[in-house]
C-alpha positions in Angstrom: -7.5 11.1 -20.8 -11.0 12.0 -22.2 -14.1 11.5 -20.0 -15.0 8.6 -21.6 -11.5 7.1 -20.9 -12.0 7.9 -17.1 -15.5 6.5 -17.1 -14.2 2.8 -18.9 -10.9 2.8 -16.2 -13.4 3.3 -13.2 -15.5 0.3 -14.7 -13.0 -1.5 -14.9 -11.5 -1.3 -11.5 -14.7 -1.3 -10.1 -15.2 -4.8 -11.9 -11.7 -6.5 -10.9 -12.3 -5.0 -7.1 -15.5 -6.9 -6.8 -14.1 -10.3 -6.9 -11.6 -8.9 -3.7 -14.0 -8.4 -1.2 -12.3 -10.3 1.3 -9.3 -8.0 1.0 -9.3 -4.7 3.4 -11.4 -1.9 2.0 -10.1 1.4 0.6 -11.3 4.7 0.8 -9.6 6.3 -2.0 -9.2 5.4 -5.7 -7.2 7.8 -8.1 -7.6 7.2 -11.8 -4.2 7.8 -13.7 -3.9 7.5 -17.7 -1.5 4.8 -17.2 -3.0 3.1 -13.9 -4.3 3.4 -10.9 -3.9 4.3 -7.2 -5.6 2.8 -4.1 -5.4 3.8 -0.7 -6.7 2.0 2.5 -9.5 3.6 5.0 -6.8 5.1 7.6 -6.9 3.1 11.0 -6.2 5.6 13.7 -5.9 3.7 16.5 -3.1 1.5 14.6 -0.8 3.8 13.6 1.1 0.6 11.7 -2.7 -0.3 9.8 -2.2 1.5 6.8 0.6 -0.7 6.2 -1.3 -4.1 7.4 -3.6 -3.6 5.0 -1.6 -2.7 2.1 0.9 -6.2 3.0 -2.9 -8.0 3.0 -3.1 -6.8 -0.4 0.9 -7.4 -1.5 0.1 -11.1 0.2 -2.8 -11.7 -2.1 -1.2 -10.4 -5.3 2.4 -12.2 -4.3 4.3 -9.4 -4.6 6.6 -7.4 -2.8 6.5 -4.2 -1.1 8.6 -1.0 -1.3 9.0 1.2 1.7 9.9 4.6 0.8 10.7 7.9 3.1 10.1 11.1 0.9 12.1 14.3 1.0 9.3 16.1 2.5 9.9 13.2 5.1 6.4 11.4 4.5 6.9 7.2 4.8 5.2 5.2 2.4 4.8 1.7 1.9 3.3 0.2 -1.9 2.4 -2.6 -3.8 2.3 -3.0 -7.2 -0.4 -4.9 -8.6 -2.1 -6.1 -12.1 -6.0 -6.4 -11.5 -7.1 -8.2 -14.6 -8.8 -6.4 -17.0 -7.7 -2.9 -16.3 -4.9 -1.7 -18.2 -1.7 -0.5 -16.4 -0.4 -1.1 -12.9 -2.6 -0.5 -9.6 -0.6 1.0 -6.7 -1.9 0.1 -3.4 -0.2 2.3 -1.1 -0.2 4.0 2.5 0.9 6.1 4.6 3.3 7.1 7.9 4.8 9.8 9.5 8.3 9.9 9.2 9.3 8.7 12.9 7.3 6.0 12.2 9.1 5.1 9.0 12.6 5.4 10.3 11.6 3.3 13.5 10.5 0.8 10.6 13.6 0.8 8.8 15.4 0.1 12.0 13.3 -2.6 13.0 13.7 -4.1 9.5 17.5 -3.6 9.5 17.7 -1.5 6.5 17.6 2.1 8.1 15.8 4.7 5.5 16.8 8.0 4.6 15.6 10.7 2.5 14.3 9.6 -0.5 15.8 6.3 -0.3 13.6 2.8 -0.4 13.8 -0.5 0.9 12.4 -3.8 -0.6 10.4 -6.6 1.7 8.1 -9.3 1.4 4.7 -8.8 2.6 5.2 -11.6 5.6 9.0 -9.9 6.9 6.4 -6.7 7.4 3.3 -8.0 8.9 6.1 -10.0 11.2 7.9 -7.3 12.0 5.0 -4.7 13.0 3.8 -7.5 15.1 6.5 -6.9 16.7 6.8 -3.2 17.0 2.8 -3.5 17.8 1.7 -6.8 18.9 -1.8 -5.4 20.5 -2.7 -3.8 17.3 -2.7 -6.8 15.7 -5.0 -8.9 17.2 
């Protein structure tokens, strides 16, 4: 991508975000030529927020979300989503240790592994860290 390529993506995002200002905020955007990348502001007294607020986002958008344990045994939970105007998927994404993944995977009943995924809905995870962390929640 050229500068000018960058600059027009950024606009772009930056235009479809502002009509989603009643979603949770994000701290870091990463241009890609083929999309984009969005992660939230990290919630360090909830170890489980990243993920709340990335199901917020899957919620709005209807889709679902895929939980994902890396090699390097980092846990990661994304959305895929289409903002309109901008050209390309937008991956809202976040992040967990791996203890925290695998007790995920339990709680969900689909046990991860190494660079395996599993599939949910947006409302079987926000239900399900309720449960794991009910406090954190409210």
């Amino acid at each position: 991508m050229n500068p000018i390529d960058v600059a027009k993506r950024i606009v772009a995002v930056g235009k479809a975000l502002e009509q989603l200002d009643d979603l949770p905020p994000f701290d870091t955007a990463v241009i890609y030529p083929d999309g984009a990348s969005l992660m939230p502001i990290s919630d360090y007294s909830d170890p489980w927020g990243e993920l709340r607020q990335v199901a917020a986002w899957a919620k709005r958008f209807d889709v679902e979300l895929e939980l994902s344990l890396s090699y390097g045994g980092r846990g990661r939970v994304h959305a895929i989503i289409r903002l309109p105007g901008v050209t390309g998927d937008v991956k809202v994404q976040g992040d967990i240790n791996s203890a925290h993944a695998y007790e995920l995977g339990r709680a969900l009943q689909r046990p991860l592994s190494r660079d395996d995924s599993v599939i949910v809905s947006p409302e079987e995870l926000l239900q399900v860290l309720d449960e794991l962390a009910p406090a954190a929640s409210s």
